[in-house]
N, C-alpha and C positions, 0 to 999 in steps of 0.2 A: 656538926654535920657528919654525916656515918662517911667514910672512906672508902666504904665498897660500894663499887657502880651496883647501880640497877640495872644486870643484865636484861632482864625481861621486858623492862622500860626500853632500851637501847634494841635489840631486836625489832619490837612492835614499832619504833620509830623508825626504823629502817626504809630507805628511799627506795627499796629494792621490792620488786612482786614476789612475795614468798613464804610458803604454805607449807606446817610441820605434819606430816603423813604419819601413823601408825604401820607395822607391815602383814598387817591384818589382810593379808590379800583373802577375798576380791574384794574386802571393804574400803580397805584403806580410812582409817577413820583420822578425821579431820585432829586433830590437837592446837595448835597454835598458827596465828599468821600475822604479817605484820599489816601496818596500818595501810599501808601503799594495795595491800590485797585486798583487803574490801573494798575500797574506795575502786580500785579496776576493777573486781568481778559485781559490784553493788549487789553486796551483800555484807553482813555483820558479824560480831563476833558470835552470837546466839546460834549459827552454824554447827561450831564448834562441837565435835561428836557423833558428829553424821558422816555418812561414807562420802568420798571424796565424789562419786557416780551418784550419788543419790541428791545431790545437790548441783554439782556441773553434769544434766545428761547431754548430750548429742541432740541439736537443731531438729524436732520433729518434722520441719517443714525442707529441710535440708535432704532427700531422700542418701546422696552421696559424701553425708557428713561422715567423717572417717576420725574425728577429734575421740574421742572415746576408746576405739578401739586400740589407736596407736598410742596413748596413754599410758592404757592398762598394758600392751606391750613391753613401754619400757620401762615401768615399777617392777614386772615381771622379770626383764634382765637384771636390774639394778639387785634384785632377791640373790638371781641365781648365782652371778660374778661378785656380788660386794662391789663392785665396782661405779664409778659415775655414769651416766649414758647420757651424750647430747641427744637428744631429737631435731629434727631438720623444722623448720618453721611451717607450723600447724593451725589451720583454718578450724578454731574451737569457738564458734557463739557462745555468748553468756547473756543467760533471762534477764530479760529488766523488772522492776517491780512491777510493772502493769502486764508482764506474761510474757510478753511478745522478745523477739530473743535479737542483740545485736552481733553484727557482725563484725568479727576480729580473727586478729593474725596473730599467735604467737611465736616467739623462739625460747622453747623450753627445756631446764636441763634439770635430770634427778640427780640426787647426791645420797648417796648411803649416809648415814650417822653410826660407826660401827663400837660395841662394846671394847672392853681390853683383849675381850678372848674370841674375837673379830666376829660377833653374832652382829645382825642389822637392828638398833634400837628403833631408829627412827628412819624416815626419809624428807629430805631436803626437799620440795618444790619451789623451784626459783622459773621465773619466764621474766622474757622480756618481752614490755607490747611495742610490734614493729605492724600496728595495721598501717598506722601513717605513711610507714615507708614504702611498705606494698602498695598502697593505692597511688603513693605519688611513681613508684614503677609503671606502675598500669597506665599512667595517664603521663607518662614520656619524658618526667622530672626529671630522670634518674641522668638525662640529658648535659644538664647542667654543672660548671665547671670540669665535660668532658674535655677542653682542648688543653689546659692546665694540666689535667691528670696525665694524658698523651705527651704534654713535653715530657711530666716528669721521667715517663715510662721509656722515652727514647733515651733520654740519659743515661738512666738507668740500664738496656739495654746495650748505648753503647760500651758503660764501663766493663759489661758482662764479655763484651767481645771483645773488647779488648785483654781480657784475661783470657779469655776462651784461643785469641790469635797464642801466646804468648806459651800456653801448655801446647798448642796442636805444635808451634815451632824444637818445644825440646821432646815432643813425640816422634817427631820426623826423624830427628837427631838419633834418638834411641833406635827408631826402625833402621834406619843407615846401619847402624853398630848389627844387628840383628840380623839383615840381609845380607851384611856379611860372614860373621859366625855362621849362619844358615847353610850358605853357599860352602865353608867350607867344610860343615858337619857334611851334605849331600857329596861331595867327593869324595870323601875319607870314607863314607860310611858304604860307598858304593864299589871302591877298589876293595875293601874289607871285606865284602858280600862276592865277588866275581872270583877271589882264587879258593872259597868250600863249593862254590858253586861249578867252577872247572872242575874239580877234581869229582863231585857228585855227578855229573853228569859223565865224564870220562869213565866211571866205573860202573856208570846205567848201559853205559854204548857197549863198554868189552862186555856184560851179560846180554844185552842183548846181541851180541855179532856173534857168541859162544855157538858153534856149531858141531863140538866131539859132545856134548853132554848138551843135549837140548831140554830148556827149561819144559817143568809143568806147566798146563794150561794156565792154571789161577797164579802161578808164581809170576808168569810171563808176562799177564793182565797187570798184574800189581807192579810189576817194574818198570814195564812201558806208561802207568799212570803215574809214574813217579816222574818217568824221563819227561812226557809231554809237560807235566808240571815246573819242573826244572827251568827246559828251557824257556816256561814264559815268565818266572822267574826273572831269567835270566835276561829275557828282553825288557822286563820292568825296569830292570837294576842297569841294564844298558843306559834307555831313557833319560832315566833321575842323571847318570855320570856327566851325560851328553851338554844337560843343560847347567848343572855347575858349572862346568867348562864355558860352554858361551857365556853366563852371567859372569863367571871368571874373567872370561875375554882371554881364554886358557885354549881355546878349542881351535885346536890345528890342522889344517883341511890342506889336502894335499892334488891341485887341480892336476890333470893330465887331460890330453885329448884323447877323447873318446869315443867309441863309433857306440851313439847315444842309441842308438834304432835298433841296434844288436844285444845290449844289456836289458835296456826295457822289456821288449820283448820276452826274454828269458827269464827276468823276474816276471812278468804278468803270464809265463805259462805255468809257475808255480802253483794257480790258483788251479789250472784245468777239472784236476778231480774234486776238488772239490765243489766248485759251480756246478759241474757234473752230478754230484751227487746230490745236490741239494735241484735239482731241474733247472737252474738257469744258465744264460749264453754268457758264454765271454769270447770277448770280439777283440781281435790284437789288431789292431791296422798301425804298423813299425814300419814304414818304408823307411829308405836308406835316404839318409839328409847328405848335401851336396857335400858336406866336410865333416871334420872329426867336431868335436863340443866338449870344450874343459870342462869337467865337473870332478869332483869325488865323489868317487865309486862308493866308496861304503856308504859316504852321506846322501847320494841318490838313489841307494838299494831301500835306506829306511824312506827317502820320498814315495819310494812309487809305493812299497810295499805298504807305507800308513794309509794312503790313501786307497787302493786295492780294498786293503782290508776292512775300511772304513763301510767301504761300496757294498760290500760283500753282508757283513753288518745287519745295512739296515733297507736292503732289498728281498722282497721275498716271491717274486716272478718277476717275468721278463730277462732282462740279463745285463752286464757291464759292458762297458765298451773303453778299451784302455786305444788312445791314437796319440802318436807322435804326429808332427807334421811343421814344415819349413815356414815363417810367416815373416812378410819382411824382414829376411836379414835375421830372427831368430828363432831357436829353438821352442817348442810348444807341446806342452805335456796336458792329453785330455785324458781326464777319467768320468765319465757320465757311468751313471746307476739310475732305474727304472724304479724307484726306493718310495719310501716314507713321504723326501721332501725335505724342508726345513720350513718352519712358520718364518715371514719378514721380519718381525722384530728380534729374531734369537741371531739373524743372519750378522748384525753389526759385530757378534761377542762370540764369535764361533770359533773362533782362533786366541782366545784370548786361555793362558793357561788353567787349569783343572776345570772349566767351565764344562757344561755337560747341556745337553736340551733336555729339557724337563717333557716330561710324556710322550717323546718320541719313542713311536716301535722300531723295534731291534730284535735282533736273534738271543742277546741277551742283555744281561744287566751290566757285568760286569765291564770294568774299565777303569784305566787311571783321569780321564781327563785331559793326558799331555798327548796325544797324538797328533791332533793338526795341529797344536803348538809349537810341536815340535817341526814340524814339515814345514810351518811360514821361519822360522827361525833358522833351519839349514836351506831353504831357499834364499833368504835372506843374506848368508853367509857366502852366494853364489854372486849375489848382486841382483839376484831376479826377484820377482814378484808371483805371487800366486791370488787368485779371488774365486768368488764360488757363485755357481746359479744354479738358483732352484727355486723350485713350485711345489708347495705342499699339497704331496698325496701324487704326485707326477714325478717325482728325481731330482737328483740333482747333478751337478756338471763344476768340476773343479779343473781350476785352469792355473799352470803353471808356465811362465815364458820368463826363459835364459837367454840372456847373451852370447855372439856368437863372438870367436877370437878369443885374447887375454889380456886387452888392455887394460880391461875394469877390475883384475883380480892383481892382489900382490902377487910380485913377481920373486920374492923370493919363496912360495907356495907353489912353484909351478914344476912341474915334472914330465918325464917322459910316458911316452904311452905305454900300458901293462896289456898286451892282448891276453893276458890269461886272466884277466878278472872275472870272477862266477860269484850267480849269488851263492852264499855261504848259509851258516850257519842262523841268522838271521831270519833269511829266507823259511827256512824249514822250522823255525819257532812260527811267525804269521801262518804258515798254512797249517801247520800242527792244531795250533788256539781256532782258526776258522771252522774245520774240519771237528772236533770240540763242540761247536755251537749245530750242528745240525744232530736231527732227530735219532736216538738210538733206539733201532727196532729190541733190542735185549731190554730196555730200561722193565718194560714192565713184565719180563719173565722173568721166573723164580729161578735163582742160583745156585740157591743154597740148598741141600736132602730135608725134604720135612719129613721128622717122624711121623709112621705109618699111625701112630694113638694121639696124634697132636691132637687131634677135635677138632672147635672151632674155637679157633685164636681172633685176636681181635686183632684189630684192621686200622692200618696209619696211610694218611696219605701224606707223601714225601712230596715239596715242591721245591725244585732248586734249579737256576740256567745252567749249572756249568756241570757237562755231562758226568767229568768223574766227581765231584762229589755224590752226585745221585748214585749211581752206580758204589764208590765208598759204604755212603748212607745203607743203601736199601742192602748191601749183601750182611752189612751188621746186623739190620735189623731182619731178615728174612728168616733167621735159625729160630727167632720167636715171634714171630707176627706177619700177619699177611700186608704185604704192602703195594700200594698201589702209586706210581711215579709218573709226574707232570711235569714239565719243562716250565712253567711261568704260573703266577698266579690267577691268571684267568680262566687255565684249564685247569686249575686245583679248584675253582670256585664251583665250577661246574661240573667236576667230579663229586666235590663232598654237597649240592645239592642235589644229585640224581641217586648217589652212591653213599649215604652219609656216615662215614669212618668214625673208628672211637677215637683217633684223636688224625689233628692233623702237625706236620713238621714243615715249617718254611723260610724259604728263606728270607730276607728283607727287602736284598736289592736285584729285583727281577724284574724281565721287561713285561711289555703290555699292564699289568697286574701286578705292584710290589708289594710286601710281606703286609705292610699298613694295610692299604689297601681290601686286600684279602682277609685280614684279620675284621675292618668297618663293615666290611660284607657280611662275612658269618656272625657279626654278630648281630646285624641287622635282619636276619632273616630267620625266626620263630623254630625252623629244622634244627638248626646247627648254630644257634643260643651258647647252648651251654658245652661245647665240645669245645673239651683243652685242645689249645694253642701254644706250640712252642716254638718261637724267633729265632733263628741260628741267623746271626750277622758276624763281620768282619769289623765293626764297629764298638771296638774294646771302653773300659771304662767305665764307670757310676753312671753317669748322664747317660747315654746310651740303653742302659741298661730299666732306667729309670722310667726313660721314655719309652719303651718299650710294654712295659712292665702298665706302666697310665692306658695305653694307648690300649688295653683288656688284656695281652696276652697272660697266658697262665705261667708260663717261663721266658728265660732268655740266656741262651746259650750263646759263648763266644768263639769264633774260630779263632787260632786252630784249638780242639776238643778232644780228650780221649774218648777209646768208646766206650770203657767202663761208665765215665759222665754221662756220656750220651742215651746208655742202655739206660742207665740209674735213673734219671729223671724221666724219661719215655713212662720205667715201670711204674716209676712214680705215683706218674700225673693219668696213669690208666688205673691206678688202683685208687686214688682219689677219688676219678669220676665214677668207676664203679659203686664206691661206697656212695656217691651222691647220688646216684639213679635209684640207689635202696631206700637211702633217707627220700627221696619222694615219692617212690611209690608209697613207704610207709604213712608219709605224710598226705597224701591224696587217699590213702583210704583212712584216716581218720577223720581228713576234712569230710569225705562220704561219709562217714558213722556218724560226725556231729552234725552235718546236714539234714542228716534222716532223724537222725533226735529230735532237730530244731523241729522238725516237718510235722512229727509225731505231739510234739508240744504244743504247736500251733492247733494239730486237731482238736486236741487236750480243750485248748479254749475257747475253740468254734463251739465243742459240745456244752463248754461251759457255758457260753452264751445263747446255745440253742434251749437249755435247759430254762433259762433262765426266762427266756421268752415264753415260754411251757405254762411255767407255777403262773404266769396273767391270763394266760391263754387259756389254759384246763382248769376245771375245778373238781373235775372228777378225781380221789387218790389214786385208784389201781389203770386211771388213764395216764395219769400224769406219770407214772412207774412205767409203763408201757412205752410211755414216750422215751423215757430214758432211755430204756432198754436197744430202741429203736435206734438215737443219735449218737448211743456208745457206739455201734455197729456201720451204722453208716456215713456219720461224720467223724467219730471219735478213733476208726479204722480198729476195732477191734474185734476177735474173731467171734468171743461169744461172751453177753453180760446175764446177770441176773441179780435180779431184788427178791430177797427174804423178808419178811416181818414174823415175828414172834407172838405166838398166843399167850398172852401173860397168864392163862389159866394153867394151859395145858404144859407151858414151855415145850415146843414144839413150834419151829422155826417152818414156813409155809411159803414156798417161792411164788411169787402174786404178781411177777412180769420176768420174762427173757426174750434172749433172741440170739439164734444160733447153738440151738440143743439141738437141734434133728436127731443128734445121733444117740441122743437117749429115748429109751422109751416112756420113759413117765417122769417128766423134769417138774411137774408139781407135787410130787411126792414129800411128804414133810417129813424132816430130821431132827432129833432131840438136840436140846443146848442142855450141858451139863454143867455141873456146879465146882467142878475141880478141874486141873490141868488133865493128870492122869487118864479122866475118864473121857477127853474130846480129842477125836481126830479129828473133826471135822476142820474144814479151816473155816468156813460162815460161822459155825458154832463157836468156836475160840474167841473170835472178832466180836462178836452180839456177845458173849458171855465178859471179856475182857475191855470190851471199847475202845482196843486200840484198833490202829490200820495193821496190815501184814500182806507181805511180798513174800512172793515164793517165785523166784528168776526158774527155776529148772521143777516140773510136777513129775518126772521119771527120777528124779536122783531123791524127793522129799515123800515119806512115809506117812505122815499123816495130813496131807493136804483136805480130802474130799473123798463123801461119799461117789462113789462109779468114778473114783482114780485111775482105776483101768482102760474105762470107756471113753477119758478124758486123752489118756497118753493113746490108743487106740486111734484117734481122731486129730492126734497130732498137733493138741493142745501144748506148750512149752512152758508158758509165764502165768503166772496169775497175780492179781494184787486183791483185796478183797478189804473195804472202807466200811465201819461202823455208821449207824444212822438213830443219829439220837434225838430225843425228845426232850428239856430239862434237864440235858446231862446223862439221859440215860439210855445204854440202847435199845436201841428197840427191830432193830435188823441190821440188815448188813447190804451191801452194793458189792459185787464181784464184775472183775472183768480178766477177760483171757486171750491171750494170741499165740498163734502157731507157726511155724514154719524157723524156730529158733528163734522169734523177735522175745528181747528181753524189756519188759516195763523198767523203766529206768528208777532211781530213785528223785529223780528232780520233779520224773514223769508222775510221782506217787503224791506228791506236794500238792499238783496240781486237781488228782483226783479226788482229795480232802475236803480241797474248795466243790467239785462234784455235789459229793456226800455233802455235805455241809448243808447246799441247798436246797437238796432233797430233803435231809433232816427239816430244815425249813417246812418242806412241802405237807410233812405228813405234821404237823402244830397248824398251822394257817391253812388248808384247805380252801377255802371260801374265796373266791379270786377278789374280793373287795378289800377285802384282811387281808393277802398276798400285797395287793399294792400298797395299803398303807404302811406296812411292812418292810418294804424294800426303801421306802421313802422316809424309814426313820435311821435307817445303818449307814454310814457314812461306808461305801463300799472301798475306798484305798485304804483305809487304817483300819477299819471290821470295826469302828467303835460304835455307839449311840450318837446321832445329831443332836443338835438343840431342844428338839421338841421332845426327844424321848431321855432325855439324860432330864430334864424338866421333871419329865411323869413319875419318873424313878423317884426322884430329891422331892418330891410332891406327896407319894406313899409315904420315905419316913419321914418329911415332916407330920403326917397326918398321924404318925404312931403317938404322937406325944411327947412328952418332958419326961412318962414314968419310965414308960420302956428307953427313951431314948436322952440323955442327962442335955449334950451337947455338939451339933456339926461342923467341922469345919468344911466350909469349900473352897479347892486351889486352884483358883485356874494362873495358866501362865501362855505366855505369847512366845514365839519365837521371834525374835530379833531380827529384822532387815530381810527377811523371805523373800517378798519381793526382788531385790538386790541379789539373791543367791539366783532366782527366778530367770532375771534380766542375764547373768555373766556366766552364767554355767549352765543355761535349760529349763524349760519348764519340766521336763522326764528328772533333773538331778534331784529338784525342788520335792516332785513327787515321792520319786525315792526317800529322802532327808524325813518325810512326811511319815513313811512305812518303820523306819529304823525306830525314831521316837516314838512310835505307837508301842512296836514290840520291846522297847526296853521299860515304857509303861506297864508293860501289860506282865512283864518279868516279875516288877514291882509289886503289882497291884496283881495277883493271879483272879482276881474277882473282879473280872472285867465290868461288870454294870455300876463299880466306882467310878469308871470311866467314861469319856466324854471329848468326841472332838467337835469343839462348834464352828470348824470352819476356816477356812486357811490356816496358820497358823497358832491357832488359839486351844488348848485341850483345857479342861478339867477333870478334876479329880475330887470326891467327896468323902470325908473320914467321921467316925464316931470317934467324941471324947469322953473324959470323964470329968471333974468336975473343974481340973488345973487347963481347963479350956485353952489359956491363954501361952502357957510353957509348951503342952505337946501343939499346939498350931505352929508354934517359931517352929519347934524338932519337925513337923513335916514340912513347912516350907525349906529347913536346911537338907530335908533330904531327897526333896524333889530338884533344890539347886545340885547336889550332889552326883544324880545322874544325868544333867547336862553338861557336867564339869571336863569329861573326859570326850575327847572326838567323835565322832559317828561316820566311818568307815562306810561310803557311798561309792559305789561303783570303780575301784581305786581309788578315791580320793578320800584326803581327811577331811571335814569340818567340824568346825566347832558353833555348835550353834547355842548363841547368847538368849538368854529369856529374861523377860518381865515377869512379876512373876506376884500373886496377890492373894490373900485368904476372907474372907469373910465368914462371920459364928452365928449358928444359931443357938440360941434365939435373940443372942445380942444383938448382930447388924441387921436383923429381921424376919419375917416366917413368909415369905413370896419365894416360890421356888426360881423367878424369873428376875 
């Protein structure tokens, strides 16, 4: 007994559905399968060799079968990746022997079979049939041993949470450790930041207090945008210390009594000018409360004035209304605002820290998030309580009530009264940052000298809330470019749709309208498509940057920025898009050139087809020339044609139809055809004397085109093309055609006027419109060969010749392979094409085309003389007919390779029947 398995016995036994693929895409040719696959698909081994589609097609009756196409999908990936590809479970019927097709559900998965040097030899079809299980889904099976599967899954579940409790608890742990490091990094890092920040700011106040040597305007500008900046620096960094401290349990408040109605007050008139200047009221109603009110002073400067500030914010008419007032027993601090509102569901989280309301309007964008966190947390610190009321789109009303006396506060916290307390320093950061957020009438005038020879510069529109960077931004950018500056990105959006800038600059986080925002707008709107975008955010980082970057802008810039950066990428991203307005306009007028080509092409074969209705139509010759003449001009859009014929006595070429001479005087005038190059200028002459076609793009730059060349450029003639018209191969005139106004006949265009001339040549052999039709009815018109019936009449003549004249015939005919198949997965149009290539590599072969022979789909023949070894030169030409389908046929990009049958038969051996 032999010791090596029979692998091929062991596969075909296989329990498993599964089919050996060639990667002969689109055929896919069937090779091996095991026995488990006929038996499901009922079908046989005799299969074997056929494309996998030509054997499994798609449910005819099935209008929504889709098993075929997602197939050939995934043999297609399995090609491109080498890799496996499952497919999701596919509704593919399979034919039964009596036709009719059944219905089934597979789960199919391809497998590469890869060489050593990882080519795809083979492909693997394996499926599994789950119709059974799909129908028992359908029909609520799938029901069954569901309360089994459910314990199992709670089980299972709970063991999941019980590890899930078990990590959240050493999470906790870690966050503890974390929160605190945290707390102490925000301390540290905050006293770290307040003594460069004292000294920066103490050295912004002695230049600005400097009164023997008064600053310049712009130095003035730039130090005062230093100092405003500073100090809100400096109340950020207050903030951050304030709440280490409380989360510390560090933060030491130092109560005294205080005449509460005298300080408020004095902090809420801080705001005067600036409510002032932005048009709204502020309403102080401070009456004098019966007794003094322990509080800290510093910690209830930052109360009123976060709130103030808040009001101030996100009110944009009407006005504030700041009121003290006695209520049972205590203190009560109102600040109502005529504002935005708050939506009810954002109201629970409003105080909760860095929380922000998402899409509320504001004056601006920016902000830390901690301010009313701050404000319930040093309330909090007082003993008191603060809540808030409001109605979106009507205000809101924040309400703060302290205890009166000092029983509720440590008493080792308690101190005597300071009647010199004033708001400080503090104070004058809030109103600074407010005053900030209102409109600056300079934003949109120019600052900067523009050279008197600038031109016209291009154009950025700047968006950004916070007034001095705008004002930073646009003075940079003003010494080279016109800028035009918006406070939010709603009036950016609305600027670059009325006003559309070469580019636009913004920022991210801006009210009404954020950088996003503005960015999804222009790009959704056809204007302002393609205008670089470049994102300046405060949000450092990859990610940041990334997301940015996705989200279309064309840059992303990070604060803080030099302005070298800032210039560099500006000029960048403008000299980019200049180069891309070139590339399109270049590209939009070549798509017009190829348009007008295609246009000009298309007449091409209107007149080709006008013509062609002609030769049935007319039997007259010099009507049927006339016609031409006629559909050159009027369908073929050309300016002026003409047909020549040649008197074989005289040689003297006689034009015998035009259209569009006016401008000669005697356009039937006849011209000599000469026998040598040297002795014709003419261009009909040349063409009728040499039988080829000839272009001539330019008739002012080319010397010997045509008699009355002068009368031709005169009349503002440009192109000419000018097509021989043969009889037997020989010429016998010429077809010209001419356009003016610079149009050039193209060479694709000259292809098409061959086919013209061609059937005009026809015209003047067959005259007789009965011979015209039988005629047309014998040329297989996509490969120009002979049909059946006339490749017959030919093989019919030399059999008639004899044995003397003629020893021995072979005739080749050969099929193409699976046509159909190429027909069905790639187009009837590819098929046709496939059809045109193998004609012309025939006809390469064989330059005596009436050897030739298509009978029909994919069937050609070919007929040869032998001599007497009949039998030797028939193999040599069928090896050399296999020979030039060996190599691909380059179809409209694509390769194929198309397979043939391929057979000979001899006369007078296999018989003397031409048929």
């Amino acid at each position: 007994m032999d010791s090596q398995p029979d692998f091929r016995l062991l596969f075909e036994e296989s329990p498993d559905i599964l089919l050996v693929l060639l990667p002969d895409t689109p055929r896919y040719t069937m090779v091996a399968a095991t026995s488990a696959r006929w038996r499901a698909t009922h079908t046989a081994p005799d299969t074997l060799g056929r494309g996998l589609f030509e054997v499994f097609p798609d449910n005819p009756d099935d209008p929504s079968a889709t098993g075929t196409s997602n197939l050939r999908a995934s043999l297609e990936r399995v090609l491109k990746t080498r890799q496996p590809d499952t497919m999701p479970v596919q509704k593919y019927d399979i034919r039964r022997h009596d036709g009719s097709f059944e219905v089934k559900y597979w789960s199919p998965k391809n497998l590469p079979v890869l060489s050593g040097s990882g080519e795809v030899l083979y492909i693997l079809h394996r499926v599994e049939d789950v119709t059974a299980l799909v129908r028992a889904s359908e029909q609520g099976e799938q029901l069954r041993d569901r309360q089994s599967a459910m314990e199992r899954e709670v089980i299972q579940r709970s063991h999941e949470l019980a590890v899930a409790l078990g990590e959240v608890r050493e999470a906790n742990a870690k966050l503890a450790e974390l929160d605190v490091a945290k707390t102490a990094f925000f301390s540290n890092i905050s006293h770290e930041f307040r003594t460069p920040l004292t000294l920066m700011l103490g050295s912004l106040e002695d230049e600005l207090g400097e009164r023997g040597q008064p600053l310049p305007p712009t130095r003035l500008e730039r130090i005062e945008i230093a100092h405003r900046n500073g100090l809100r620096l400096l109340k950020l960094v207050n903030a951050l210390l304030d709440f280490a401290r409380i989360e510390a349990g560090r933060m030491q408040a130092h109560y005294q009594p205080t005449n509460l109605s005298e300080l408020t007050a004095e902090l809420a008139s801080s705001f005067d000018s600036a409510t002032e200047r932005m048009g709204l009221t502020l309403t102080i109603d401070c009456p004098h409360l019966p007794e003094a009110v322990y509080v800290d002073c510093e910690m209830w400067e930052k109360i009123v004035l976060n709130l103030i500030s808040n009001a101030f914010k996100h009110t944009f008419q009407g006005g504030i209304v700041v009121r003290l007032a006695w209520l049972d027993g205590t203190a009560q601090l109102t600040v109502e605002d005529s504002g935005v509102g708050i939506a009810a569901e954002e109201i629970p989280r409003l105080f909760e820290r860095f929380h922000r309301v998402r899409g509320a309007a504001s004056r601006t964008h920016e902000g830390s998030g901690i301010g009313l966190s701050l404000v319930r947390e040093l309330v909090q610190l007082h003993s008191g309580s603060i809540r808030v009321e409001s109605e979106l789109g009507r205000g809101s009303r924040f309400i703060v009530t302290l205890k009166t006396g000092s029983a509720h506060l440590p008493a080792d916290q308690l101190g005597k009264s300071d009647h010199g307390a004033t708001a400080g320093r503090t104070a004058a950061a809030h109103v600074r940052e407010a005053l900030s957020w209102l409109p600056a009438a300079s934003d949109t005038t120019v600052t900067e000298a523009v050279p008197e020879n600038a031109g016209s510069r291009p154009c950025i529109l700047l968006a950004d809330d916070n007034v001095d960077m705008r004002r930073h931004i646009a003075r940079l950018l003003r010494r080279s470019y016109e800028v035009l500056v918006v406070p939010d990105g709603e009036a950016a959006l609305e600027t670059a749709l009325s006003t559309p800038p070469d580019l636009v600059l913004s920022d991210v986080m801006m009210p009404r309208l954020d950088g996003f925002g503005l960015l999804k707008a222009l790009r959704a709107d056809e204007r302002t498509r393609q205008l670089p975008v470049i994102l300046l955010s405060a949000r450092a980082g990859e990610e940041a940057a990334v997301e940015g970057l996705d989200a279309g802008a064309d840059d992303y810039l990070v604060k803080p920025f030099s302005a070298r950066e800032l210039l560099a990428r500006v000029r960048a991203h403008l000299e980019l898009a200049r180069q891309r307005r070139e590339l399109e306009r270049e590209l939009e007028k070549r798509v017009q050139a190829r348009t007008a080509e295609v246009a000009r092409l298309t007449r091409v074969l209107q007149l080709l087809s006008g013509i062609n209705t002609a030769l049935v139509r007319i039997q007259d010759r010099d009507q049927v020339m006339a016609e031409a003449c006629r559909l050159a001009r009027g369908v073929g859009g050309y300016s002026l044609s003409m047909v020549a014929l040649v008197n074989p006595t005289t040689r003297l070429a006689r034009p015998v139809a035009w259209s569009g001479y006016e401008f000669l005087a005697h356009p039937e005038r006849e011209f000599p055809i000469a026998d040598r190059d040297e002795a014709d200028s003419s261009l009909m002459g040349r063409v009728i004397r040499t039988g080829e076609a000839v272009l001539c793009e330019d008739v002012a730059s080319t010397s010997y085109v045509i008699d009355g060349r002068d009368e031709l450029i005169a009349a503002g003639v440009h192109s000419l093309a000018c097509l021989p018209l043969k009889v037997d191969s020989t010429p016998v005139g010429a077809f010209l055609f001419g356009t003016r106004r610079n149009d050039i006949i193209s060479r694709d265009e000259l292809v098409l006027l061959e086919e013209v001339s061609a059937n005009l040549s026809f015209a003047l052999q067959y005259l007789d419109k009965q011979d015209a039709v039988q005629f047309l009815s014998y040329f297989e018109p996509l490969t120009g060969l002979a049909k059946r019936a006339l490749f017959c009449e030919r093989l019919n003549r030399l059999l008639r010749g004899g044995a003397e004249s003629l020893p021995c015939l072979a005739v080749t005919v050969f099929d193409i392979a699976h046509l159909a198949v190429i027909n069905d997965s790639l187009g009837r149009h590819t098929g046709d094409r496939l059809l045109q290539c193998v004609a012309d590599r025939l006809k390469a072969r064989f330059p005596d085309t009436e050897q030739l022979g298509h009978l029909g789909g994919g069937t050609f023949v070919c007929v040869n003389a032998l001599d007497e070894r009949a039998a030797v030169e028939g193999h040599r030409l069928h090896e050399d007919i296999t020979r030039l389908f060996a190599q691909r046929f380059s179809v409209d990009g694509r390769e194929i390779l198309a397979e043939i049958k391929c057979g000979v038969a001899y006369y007078p051996k296999d018989g003397q029947e031409p048929n």
